[in-house]
PyMOL Python script that loads the backbone (N, CA, C, O; Angstrom):
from pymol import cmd

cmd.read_pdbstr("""\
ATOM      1  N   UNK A   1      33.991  39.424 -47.168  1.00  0.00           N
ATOM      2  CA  UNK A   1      33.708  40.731 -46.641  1.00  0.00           C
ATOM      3  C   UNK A   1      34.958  41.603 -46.681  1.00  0.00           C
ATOM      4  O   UNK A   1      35.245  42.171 -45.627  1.00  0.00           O
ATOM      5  N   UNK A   2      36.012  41.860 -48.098  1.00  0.00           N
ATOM      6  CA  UNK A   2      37.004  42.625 -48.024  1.00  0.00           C
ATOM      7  C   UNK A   2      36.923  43.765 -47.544  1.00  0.00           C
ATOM      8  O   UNK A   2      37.687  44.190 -46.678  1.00  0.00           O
ATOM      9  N   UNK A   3      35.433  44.770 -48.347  1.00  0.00           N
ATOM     10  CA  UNK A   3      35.198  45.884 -48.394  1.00  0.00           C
ATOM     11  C   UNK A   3      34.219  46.242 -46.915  1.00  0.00           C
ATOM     12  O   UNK A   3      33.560  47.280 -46.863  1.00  0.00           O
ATOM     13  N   UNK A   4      34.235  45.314 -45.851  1.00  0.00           N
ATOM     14  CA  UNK A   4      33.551  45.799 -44.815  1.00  0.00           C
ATOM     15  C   UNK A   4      34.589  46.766 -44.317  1.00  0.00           C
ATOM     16  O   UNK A   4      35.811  46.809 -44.458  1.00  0.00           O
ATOM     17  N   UNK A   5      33.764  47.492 -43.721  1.00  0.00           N
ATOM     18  CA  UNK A   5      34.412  48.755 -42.069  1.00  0.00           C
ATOM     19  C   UNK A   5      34.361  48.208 -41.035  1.00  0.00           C
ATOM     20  O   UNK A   5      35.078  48.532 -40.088  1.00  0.00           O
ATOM     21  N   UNK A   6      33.445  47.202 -40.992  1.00  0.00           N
ATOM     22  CA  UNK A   6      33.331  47.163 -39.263  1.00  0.00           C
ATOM     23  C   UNK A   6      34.670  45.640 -39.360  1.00  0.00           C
ATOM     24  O   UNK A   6      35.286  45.109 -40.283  1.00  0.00           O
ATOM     25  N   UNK A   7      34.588  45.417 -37.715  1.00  0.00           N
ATOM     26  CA  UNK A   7      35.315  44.662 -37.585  1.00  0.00           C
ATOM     27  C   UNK A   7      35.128  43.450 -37.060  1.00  0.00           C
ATOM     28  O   UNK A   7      33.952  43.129 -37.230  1.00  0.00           O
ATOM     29  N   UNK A   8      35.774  42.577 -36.466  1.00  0.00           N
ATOM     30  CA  UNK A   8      34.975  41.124 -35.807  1.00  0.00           C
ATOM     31  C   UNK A   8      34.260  41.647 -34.495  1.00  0.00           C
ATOM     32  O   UNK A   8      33.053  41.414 -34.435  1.00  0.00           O
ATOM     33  N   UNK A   9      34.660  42.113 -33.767  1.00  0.00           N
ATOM     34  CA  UNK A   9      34.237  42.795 -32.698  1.00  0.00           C
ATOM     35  C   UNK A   9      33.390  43.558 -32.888  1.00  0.00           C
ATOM     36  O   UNK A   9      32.380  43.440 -32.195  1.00  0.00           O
ATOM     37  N   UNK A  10      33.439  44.386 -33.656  1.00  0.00           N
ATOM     38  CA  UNK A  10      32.088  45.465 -33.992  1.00  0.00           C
ATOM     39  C   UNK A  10      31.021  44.400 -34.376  1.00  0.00           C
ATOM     40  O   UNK A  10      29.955  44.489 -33.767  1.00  0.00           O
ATOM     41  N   UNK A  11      31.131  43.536 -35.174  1.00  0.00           N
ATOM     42  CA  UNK A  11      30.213  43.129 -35.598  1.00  0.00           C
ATOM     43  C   UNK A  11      29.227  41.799 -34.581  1.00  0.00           C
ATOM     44  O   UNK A  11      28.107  41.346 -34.818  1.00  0.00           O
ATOM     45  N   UNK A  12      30.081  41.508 -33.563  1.00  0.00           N
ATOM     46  CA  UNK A  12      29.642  40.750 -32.668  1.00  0.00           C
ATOM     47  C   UNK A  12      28.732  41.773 -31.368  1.00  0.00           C
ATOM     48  O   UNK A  12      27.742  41.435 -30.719  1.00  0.00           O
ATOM     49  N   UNK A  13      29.384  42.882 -31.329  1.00  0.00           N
ATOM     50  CA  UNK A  13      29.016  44.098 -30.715  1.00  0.00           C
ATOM     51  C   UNK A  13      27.152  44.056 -30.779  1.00  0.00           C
ATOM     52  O   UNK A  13      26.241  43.683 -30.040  1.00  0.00           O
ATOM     53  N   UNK A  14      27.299  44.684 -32.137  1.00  0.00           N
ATOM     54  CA  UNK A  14      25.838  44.803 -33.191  1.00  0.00           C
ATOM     55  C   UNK A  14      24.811  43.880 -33.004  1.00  0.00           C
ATOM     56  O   UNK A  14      23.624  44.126 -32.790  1.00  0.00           O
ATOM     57  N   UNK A  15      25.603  42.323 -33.145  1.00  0.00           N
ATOM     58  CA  UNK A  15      24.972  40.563 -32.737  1.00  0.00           C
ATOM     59  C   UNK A  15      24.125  40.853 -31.375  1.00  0.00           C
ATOM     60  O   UNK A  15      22.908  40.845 -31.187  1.00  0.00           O
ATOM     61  N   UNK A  16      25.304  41.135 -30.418  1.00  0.00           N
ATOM     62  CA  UNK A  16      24.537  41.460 -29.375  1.00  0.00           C
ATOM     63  C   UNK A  16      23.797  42.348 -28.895  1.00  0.00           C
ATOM     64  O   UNK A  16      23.192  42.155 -27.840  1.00  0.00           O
ATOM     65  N   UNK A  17      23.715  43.411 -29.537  1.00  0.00           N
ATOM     66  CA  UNK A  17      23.030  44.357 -29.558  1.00  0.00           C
ATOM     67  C   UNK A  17      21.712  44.146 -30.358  1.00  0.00           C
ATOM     68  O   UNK A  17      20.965  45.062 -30.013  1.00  0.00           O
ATOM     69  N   UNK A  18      21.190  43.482 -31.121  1.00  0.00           N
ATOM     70  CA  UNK A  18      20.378  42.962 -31.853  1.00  0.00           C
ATOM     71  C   UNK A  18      19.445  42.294 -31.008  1.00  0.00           C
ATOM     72  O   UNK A  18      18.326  42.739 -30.753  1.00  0.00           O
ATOM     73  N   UNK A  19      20.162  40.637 -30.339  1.00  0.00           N
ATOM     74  CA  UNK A  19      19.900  39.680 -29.255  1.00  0.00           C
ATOM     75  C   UNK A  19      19.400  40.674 -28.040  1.00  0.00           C
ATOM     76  O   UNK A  19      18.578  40.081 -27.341  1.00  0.00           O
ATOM     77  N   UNK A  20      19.567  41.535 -27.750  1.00  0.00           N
ATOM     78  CA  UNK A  20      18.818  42.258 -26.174  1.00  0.00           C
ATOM     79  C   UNK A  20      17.147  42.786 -26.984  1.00  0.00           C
ATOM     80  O   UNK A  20      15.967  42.603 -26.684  1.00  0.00           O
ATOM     81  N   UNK A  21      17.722  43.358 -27.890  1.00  0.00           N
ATOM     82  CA  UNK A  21      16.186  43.879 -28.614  1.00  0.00           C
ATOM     83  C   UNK A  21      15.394  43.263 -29.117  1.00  0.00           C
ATOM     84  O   UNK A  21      14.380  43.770 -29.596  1.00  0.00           O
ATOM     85  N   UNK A  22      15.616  42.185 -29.136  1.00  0.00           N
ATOM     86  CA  UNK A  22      14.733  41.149 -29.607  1.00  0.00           C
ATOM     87  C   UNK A  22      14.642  40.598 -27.984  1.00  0.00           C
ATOM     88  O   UNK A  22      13.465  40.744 -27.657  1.00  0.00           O
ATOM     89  N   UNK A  23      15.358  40.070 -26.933  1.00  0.00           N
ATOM     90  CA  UNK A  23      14.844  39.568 -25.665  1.00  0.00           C
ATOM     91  C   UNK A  23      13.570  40.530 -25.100  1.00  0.00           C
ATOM     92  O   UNK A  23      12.494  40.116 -24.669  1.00  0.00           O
ATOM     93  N   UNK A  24      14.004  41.912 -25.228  1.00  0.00           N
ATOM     94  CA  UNK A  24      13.795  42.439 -24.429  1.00  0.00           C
ATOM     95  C   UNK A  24      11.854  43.071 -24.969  1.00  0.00           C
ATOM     96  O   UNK A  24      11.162  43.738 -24.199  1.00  0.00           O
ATOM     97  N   UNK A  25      11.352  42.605 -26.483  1.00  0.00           N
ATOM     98  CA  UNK A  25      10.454  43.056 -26.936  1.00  0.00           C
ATOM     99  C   UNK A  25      10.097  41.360 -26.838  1.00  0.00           C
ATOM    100  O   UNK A  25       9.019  41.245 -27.423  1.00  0.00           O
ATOM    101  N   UNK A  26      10.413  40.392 -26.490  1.00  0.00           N
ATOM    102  CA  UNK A  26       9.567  39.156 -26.627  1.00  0.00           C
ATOM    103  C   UNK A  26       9.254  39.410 -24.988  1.00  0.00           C
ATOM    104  O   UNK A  26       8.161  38.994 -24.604  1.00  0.00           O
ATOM    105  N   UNK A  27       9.786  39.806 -24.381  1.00  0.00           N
ATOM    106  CA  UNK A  27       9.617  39.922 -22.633  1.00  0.00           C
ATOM    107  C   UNK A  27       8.242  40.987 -22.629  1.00  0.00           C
ATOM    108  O   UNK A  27       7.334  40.986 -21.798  1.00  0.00           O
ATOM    109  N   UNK A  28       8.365  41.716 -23.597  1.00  0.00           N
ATOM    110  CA  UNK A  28       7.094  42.785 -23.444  1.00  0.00           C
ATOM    111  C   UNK A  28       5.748  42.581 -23.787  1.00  0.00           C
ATOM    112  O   UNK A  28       4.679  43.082 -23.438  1.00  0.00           O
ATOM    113  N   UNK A  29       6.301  41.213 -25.006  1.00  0.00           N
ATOM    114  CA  UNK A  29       5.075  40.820 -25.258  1.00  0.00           C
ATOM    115  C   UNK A  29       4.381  39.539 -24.479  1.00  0.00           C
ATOM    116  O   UNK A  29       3.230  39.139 -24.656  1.00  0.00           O
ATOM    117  N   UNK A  30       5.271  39.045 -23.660  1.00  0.00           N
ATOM    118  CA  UNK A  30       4.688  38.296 -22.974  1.00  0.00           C
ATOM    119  C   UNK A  30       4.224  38.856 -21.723  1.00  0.00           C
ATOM    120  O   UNK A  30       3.613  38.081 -20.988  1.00  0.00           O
ATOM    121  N   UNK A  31       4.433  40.337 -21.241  1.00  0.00           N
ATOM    122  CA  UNK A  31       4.203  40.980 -20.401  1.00  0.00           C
ATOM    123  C   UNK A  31       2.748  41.467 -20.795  1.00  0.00           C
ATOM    124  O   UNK A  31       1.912  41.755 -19.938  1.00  0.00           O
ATOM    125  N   UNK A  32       2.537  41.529 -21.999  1.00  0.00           N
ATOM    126  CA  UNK A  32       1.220  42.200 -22.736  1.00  0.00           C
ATOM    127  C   UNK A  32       0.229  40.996 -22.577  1.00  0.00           C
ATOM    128  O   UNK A  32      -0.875  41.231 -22.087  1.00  0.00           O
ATOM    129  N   UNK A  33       0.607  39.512 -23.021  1.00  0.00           N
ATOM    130  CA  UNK A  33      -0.013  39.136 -22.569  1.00  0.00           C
ATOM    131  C   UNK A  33      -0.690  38.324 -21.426  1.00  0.00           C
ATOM    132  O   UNK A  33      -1.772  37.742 -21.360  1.00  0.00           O
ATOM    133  N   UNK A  34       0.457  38.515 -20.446  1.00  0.00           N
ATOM    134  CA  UNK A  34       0.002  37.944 -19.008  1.00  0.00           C
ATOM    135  C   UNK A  34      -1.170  39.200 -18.287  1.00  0.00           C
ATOM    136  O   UNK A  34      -2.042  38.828 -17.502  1.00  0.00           O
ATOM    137  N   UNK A  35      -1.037  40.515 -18.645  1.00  0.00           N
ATOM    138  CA  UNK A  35      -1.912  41.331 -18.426  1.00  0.00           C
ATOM    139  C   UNK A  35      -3.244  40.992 -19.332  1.00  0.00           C
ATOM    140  O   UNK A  35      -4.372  41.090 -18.848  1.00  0.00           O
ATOM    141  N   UNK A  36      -3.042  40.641 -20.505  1.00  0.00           N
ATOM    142  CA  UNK A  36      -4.471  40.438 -21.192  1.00  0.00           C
ATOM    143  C   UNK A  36      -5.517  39.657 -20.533  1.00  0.00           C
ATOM    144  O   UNK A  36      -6.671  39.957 -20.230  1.00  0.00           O
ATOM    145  N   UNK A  37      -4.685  38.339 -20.348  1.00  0.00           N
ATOM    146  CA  UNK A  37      -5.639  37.314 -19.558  1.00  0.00           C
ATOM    147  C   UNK A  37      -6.013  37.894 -18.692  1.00  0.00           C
ATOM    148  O   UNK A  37      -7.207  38.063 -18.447  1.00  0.00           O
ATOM    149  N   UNK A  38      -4.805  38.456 -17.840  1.00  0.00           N
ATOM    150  CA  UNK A  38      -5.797  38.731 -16.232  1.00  0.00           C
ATOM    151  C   UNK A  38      -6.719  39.586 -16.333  1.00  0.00           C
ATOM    152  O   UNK A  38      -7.154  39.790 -15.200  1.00  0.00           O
ATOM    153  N   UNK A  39      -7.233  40.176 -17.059  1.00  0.00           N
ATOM    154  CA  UNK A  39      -8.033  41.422 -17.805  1.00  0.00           C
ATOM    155  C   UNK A  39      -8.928  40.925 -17.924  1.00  0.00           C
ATOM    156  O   UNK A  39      -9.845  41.179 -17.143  1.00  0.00           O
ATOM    157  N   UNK A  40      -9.134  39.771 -19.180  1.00  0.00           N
ATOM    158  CA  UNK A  40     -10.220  39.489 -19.451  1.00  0.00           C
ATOM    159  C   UNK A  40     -10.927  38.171 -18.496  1.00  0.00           C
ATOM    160  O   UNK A  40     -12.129  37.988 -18.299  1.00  0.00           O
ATOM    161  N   UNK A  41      -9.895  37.435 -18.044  1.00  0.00           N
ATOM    162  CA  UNK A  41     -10.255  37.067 -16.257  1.00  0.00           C
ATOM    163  C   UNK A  41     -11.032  37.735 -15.317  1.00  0.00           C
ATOM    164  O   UNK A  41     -12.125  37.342 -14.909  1.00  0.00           O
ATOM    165  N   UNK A  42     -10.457  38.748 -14.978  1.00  0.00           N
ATOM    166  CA  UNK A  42     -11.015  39.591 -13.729  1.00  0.00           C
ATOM    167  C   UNK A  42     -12.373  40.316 -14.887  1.00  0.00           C
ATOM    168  O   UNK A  42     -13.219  41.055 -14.382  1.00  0.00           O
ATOM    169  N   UNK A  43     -12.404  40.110 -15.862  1.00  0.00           N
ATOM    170  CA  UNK A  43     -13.799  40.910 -16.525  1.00  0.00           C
ATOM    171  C   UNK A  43     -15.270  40.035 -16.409  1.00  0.00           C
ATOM    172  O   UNK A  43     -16.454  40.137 -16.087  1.00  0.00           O
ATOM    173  N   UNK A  44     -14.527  39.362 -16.783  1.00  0.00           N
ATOM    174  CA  UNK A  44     -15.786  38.012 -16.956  1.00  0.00           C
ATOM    175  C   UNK A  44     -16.189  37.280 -15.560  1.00  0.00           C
ATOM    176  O   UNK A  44     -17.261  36.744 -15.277  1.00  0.00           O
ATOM    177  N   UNK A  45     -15.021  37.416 -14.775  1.00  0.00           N
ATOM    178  CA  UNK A  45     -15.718  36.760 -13.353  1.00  0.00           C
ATOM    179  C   UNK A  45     -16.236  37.969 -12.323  1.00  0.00           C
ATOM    180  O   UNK A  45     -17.019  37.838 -11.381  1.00  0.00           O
ATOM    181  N   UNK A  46     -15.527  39.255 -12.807  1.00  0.00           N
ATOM    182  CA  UNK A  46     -16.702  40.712 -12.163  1.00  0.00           C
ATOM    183  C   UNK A  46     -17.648  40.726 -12.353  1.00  0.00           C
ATOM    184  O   UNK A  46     -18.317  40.977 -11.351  1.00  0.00           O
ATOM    185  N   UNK A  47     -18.421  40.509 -13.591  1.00  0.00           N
ATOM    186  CA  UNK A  47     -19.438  41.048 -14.756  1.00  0.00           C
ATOM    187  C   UNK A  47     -20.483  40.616 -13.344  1.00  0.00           C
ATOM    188  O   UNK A  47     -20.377  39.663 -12.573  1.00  0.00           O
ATOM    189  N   UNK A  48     -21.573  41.819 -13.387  1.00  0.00           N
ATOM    190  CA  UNK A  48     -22.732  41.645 -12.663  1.00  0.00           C
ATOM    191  C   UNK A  48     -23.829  41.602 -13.481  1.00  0.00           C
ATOM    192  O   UNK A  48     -23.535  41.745 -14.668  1.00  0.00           O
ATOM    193  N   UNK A  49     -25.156  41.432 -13.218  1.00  0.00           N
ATOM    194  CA  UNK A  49     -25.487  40.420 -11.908  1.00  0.00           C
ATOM    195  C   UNK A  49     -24.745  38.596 -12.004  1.00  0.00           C
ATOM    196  O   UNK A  49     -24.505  37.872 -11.038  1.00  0.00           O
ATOM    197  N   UNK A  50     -24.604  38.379 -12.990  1.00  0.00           N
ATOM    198  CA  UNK A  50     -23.985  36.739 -13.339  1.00  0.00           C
ATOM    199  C   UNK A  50     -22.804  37.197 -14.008  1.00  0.00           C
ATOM    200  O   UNK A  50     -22.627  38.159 -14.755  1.00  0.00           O
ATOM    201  N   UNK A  51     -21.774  36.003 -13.439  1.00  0.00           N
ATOM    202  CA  UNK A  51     -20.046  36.553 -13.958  1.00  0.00           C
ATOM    203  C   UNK A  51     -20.141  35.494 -15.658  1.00  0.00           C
ATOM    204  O   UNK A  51     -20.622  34.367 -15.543  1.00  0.00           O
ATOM    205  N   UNK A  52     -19.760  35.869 -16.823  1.00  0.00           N
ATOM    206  CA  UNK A  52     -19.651  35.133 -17.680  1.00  0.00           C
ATOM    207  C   UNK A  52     -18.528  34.088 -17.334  1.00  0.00           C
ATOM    208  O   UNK A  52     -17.606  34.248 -16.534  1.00  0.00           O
ATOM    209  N   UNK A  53     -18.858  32.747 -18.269  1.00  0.00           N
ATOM    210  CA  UNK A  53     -17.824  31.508 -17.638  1.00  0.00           C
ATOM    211  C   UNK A  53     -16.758  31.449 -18.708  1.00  0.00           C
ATOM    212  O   UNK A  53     -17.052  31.411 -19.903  1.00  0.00           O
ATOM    213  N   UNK A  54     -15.759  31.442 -18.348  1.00  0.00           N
ATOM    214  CA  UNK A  54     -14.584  31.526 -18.699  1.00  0.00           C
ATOM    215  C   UNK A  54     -14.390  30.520 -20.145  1.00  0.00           C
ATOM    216  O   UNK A  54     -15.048  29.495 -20.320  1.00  0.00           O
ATOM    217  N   UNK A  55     -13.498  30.972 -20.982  1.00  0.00           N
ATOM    218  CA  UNK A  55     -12.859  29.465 -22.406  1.00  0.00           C
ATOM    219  C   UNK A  55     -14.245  29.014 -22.634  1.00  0.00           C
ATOM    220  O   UNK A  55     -14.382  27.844 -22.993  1.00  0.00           O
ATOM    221  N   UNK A  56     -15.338  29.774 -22.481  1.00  0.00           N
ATOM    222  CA  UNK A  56     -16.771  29.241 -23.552  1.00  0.00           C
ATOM    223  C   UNK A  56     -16.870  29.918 -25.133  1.00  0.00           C
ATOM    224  O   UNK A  56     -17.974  30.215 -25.589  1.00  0.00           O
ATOM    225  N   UNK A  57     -15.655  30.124 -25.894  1.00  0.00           N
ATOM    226  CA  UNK A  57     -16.157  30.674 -27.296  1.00  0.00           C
ATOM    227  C   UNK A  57     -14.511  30.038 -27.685  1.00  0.00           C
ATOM    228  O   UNK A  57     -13.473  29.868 -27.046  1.00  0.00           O
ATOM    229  N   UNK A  58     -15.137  29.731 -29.640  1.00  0.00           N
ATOM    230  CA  UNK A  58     -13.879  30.076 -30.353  1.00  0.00           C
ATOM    231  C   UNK A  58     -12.671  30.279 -30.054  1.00  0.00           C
ATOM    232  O   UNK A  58     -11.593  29.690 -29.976  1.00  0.00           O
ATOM    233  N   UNK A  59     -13.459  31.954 -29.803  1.00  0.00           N
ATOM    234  CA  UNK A  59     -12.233  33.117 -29.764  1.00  0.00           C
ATOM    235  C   UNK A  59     -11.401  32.984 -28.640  1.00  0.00           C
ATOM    236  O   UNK A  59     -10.292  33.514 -28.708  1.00  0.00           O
ATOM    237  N   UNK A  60     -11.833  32.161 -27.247  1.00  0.00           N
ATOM    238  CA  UNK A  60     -11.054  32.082 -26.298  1.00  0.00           C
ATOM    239  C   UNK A  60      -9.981  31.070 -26.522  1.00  0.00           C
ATOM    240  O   UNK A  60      -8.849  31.243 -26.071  1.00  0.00           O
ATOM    241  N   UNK A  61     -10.289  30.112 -27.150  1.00  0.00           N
ATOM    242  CA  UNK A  61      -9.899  29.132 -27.509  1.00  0.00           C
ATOM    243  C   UNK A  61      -8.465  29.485 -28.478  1.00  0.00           C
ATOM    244  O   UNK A  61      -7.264  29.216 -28.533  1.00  0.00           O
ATOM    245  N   UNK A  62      -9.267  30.085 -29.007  1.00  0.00           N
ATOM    246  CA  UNK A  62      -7.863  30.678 -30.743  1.00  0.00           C
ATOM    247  C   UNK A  62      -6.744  31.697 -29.504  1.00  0.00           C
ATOM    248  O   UNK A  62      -5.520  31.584 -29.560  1.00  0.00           O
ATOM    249  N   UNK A  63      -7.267  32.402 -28.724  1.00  0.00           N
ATOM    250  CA  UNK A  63      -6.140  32.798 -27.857  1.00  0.00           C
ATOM    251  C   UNK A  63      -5.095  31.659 -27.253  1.00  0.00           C
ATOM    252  O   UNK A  63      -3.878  31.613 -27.435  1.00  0.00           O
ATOM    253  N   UNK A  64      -5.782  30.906 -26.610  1.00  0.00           N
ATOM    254  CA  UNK A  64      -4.846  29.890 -25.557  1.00  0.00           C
ATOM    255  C   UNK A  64      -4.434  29.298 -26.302  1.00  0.00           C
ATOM    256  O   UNK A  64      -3.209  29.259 -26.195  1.00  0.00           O
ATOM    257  N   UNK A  65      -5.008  28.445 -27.525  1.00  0.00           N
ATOM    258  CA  UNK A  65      -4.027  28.197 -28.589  1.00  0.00           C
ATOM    259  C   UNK A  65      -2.530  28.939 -29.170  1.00  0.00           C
ATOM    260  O   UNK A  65      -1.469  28.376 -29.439  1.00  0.00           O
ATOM    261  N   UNK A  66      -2.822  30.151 -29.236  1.00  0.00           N
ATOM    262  CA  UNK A  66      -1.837  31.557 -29.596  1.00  0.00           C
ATOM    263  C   UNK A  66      -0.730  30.934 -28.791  1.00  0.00           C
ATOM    264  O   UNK A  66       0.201  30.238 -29.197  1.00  0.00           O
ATOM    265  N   UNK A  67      -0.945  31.227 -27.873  1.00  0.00           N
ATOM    266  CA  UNK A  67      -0.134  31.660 -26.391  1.00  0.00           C
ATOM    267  C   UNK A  67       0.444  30.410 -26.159  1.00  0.00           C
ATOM    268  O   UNK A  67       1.641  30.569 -25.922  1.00  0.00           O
ATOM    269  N   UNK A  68       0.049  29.006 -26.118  1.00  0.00           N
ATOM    270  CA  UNK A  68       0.452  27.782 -26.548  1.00  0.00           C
ATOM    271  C   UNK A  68       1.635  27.630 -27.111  1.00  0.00           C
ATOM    272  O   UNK A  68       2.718  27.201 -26.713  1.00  0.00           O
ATOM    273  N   UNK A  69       1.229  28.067 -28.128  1.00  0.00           N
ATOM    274  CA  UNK A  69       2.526  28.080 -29.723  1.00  0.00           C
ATOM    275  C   UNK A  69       3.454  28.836 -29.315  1.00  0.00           C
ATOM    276  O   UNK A  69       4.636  28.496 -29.290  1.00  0.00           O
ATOM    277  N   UNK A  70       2.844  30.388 -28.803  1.00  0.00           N
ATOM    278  CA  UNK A  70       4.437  31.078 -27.983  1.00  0.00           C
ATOM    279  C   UNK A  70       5.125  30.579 -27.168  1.00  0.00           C
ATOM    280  O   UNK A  70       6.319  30.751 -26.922  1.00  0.00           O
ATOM    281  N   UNK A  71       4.141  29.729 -26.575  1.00  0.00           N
ATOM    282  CA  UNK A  71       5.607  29.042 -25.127  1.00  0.00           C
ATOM    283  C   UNK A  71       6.259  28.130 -25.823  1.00  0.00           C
ATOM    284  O   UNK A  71       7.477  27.960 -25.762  1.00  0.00           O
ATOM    285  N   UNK A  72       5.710  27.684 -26.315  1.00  0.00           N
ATOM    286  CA  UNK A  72       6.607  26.371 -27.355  1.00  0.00           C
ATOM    287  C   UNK A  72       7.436  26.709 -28.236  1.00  0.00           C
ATOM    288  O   UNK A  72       8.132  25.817 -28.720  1.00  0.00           O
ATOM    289  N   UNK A  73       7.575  27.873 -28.626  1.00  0.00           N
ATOM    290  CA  UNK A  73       8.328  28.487 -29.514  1.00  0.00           C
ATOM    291  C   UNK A  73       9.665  28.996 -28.696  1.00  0.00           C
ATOM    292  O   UNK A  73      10.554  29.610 -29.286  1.00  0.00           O
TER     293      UNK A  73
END
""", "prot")
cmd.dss("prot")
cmd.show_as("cartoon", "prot")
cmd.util.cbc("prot")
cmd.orient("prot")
């Protein structure tokens, strides 16, 4: 890196500056989805006259799977 400008410091600067924006958008998305569930939680056990029962499809399934892999990740 002869022809760089920045410096060791700048460039560790940047590192860390990188590392918050990436914490700080995996925090949002796990914020997105702790609201999802409770969403579709509080939907399905509102629903009148009979509340639908919860993790009965696929698709519920392919979520908690999702969300699985994110914590493990």
């Amino acid at each position: 890196m002869a022809n760089s400008t920045t410096t060791g410091l700048q460039r560790i600067v940047i590192q860390q500056g990188r590392k918050t924006v990436h914490w700080v958008l995996h925090s949002l998305a796990l914020l997105c989805i702790a609201l999802g569930l409770l969403a579709a939680y509080k939907s399905h056990s509102l629903k009148l006259p009979v509340p639908i029962p919860n993790w009965y499809s696929p698709h519920s399934f392919l979520g908690l799977t999702t969300m699985a892999l994110l914590a493990v990740q």
